[in-house]
N, C-alpha and C positions, 0 to 999 in steps of 0.2 A: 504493500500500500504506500503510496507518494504523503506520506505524511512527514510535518515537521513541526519542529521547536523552536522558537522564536525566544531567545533571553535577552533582556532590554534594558539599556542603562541609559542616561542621557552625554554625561560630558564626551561622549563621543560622538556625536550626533553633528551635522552640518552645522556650520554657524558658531558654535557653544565655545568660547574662549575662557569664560571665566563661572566660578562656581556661584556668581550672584544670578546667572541666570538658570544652573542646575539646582537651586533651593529652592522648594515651593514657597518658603517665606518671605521670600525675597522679591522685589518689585520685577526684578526683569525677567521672571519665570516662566510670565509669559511670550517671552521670544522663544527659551527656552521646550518650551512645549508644544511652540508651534514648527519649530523646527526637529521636536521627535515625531511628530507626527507624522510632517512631513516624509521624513526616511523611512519609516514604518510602514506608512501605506505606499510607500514606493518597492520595497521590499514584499510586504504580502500581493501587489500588484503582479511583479514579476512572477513571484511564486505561481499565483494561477496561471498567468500564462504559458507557463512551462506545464503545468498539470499536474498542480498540486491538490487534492484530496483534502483536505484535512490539512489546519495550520492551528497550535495551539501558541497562545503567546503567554509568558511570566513575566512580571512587570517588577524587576528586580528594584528598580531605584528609587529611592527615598521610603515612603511608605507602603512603594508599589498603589498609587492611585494616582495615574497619568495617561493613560487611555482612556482616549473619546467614545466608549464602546458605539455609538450611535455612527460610526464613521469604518465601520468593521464590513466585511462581507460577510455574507450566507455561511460561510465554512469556515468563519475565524471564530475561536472561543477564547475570553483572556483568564488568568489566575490573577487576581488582584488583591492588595492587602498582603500582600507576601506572607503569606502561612509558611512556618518553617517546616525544611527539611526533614525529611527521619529518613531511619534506614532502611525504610519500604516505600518510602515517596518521595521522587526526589522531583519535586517541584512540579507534577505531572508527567516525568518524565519516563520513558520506558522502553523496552523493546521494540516497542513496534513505531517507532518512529525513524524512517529514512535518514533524515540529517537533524544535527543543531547548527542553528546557526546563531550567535551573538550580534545584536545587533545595541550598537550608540558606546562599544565598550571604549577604555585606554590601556598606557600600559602602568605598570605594576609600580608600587611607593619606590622611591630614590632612583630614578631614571632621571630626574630633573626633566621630564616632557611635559606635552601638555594634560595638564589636570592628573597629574600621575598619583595614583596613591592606589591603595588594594583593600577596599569594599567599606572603612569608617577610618575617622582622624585616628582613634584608639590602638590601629592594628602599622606595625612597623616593618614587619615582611613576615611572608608565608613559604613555607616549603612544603614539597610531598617527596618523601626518600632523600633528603638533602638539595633537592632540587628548587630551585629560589622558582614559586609562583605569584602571580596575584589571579585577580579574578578570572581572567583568559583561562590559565592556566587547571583553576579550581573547578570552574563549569566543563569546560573539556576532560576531565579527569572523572568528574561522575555522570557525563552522558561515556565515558569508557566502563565505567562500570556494568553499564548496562548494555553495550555493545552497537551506542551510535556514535558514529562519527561526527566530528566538528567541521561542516562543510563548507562554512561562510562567517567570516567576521569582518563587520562593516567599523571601520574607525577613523582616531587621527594615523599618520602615518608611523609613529611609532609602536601604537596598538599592535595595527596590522603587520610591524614588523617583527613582534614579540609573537605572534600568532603564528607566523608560517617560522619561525627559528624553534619555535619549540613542536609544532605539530606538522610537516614537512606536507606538502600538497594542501595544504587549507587554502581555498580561495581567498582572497583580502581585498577590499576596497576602501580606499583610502580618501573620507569626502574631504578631509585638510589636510596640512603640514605640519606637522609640530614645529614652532620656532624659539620654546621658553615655554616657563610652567605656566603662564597665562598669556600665550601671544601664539597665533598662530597663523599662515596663506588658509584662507577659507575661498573654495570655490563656489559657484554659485548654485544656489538651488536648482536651478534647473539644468546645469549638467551635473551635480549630483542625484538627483531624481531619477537620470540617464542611466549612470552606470550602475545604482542599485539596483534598479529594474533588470537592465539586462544581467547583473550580474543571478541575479535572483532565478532567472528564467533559464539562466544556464544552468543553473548546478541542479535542477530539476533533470533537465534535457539531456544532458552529461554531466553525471556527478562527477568533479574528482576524486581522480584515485588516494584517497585518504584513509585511513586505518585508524578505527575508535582507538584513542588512549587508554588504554589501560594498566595502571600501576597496581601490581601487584604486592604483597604485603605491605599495604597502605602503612605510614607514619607521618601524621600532618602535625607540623609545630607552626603555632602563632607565636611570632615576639612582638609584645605591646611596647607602645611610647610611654615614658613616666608620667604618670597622673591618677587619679581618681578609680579610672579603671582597672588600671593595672593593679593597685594597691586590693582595689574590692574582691578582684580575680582571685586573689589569694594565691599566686602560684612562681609570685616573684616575676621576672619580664620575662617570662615566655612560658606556653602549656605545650606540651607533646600529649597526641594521641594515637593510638592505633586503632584500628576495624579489621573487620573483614572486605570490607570496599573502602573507596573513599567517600560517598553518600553516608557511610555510617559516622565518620571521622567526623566531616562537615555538620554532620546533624546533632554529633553530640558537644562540639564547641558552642553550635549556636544552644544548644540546652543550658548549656552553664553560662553561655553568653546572655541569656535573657533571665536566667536567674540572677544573675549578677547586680542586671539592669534594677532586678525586681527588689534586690536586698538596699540598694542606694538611693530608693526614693524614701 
């Protein structure tokens, strides 16, 4: 079945230079929002026209409530509100999904690119097996668990250059430049609108040859920045965990992660 995953972040998204317009709280959000939009339905656009089935989307960023749902087609469903992970659901995701693709990602904290950091201010690098990831990295690693491939990540250019250096044949498209952690060449919507579509339409029609990540006996360490959190974590700057997938790993940081949150209020 031609079905897929859709993971969605904004600071990667066409336009988006600075995190005052990735904050919902923040006045220029909505530039922000109009420009995920924008790539989003440029993306599920292409998807269909390649012959796509079934497209499910997860609305990773901020509180996950950023989709228009009213601006979806017939065969889009979204996950909104980001319900966390477990180790039997990994954000909807599952076997029977053809490809994932990341769409609006960057790349990972101390890259110095643009908007670089790895998934909240609190988290200071991630690994799996020693291997320095951030988010690219962590969402490719539990659609391996389940044995889809990561066939498309839409970014800045360094995203997209972190994306095919760690997962070799990943499609990339790159809607800006990185030039500094807030300063980027942004091209314009409408030939970014171009190449997502057609990119989208390709990897339907000929998938790349790309091979699900999969990391075997998972070991995922988060090392925290000093502050508040770190301190409430209890675990000194950094947690190590192990699973049996990485889905489990993931689901059990963000357990202790939202306990954490939940002992500090």
């Amino acid at each position: 079945m031609k079905k897929y995953m859709i993971r969605c972040d904004i600071e990667g998204v066409s336009g988006v230079v600075s995190y005052e317009q990735a904050d919902p709280s923040r006045p220029e959000f909505g530039f922000g929002k109009r420009m995920f939009m924008g790539d989003l339905l440029a993306v599920v656009a292409g998807l269909n026209e390649g012959g796509a089935e079934e497209i499910v989307i997860y609305d990773e960023h901020f509180h996950g409530r950023n989709i228009d749902l009213d601006a979806l087609p017939g065969n889009v469903s979204a996950i909104c509100g980001k319900p966390p992970y477990r180790a039997d659901w990994a954000g909807g995701l599952d076997d029977s999904f053809a490809g994932l693709i990341l769409l609006g990602f960057h790349s990972m904290r101390g890259t110095g690119e643009l908007l670089h950091h790895s998934y909240e201010p609190d988290i200071r690098a991630i690994s799996l097996n020693g291997v320095a990831v951030g988010e690219i990295g962590v969402e490719a690693a539990i659609a391996g668990d389940w044995g889809v491939p990561l066939v498309l990540v839409t970014a800045d250019s360094a995203g997209v250059r972190e994306a095919q250096t760690l997962i070799p044949g990943v499609r990339g498209v790159a809607v800006k430049n990185s030039l500094s952690a807030e300063g980027g060449e942004c091209l314009s919507v409408a030939k970014t609108s171009v190449m997502l579509r057609d990119a989208a339409r390709e990897i339907v029609k000929n998938p790349p040859a790309v091979k699900p990540w999969k990391v075997e006996s998972p070991e995922l360490t988060v090392r925290f920045n000093p502050g508040p959190y770190a301190d409430a974590f209890g675990s000194g700057d950094r947690v190590t965990i192990t699973g049996s997938t990485v889905t489990a790993c993931w689901a059990e940081y963000w357990r202790r992660k939202l306990a954490t949150f939940e002992a500090m209020k």
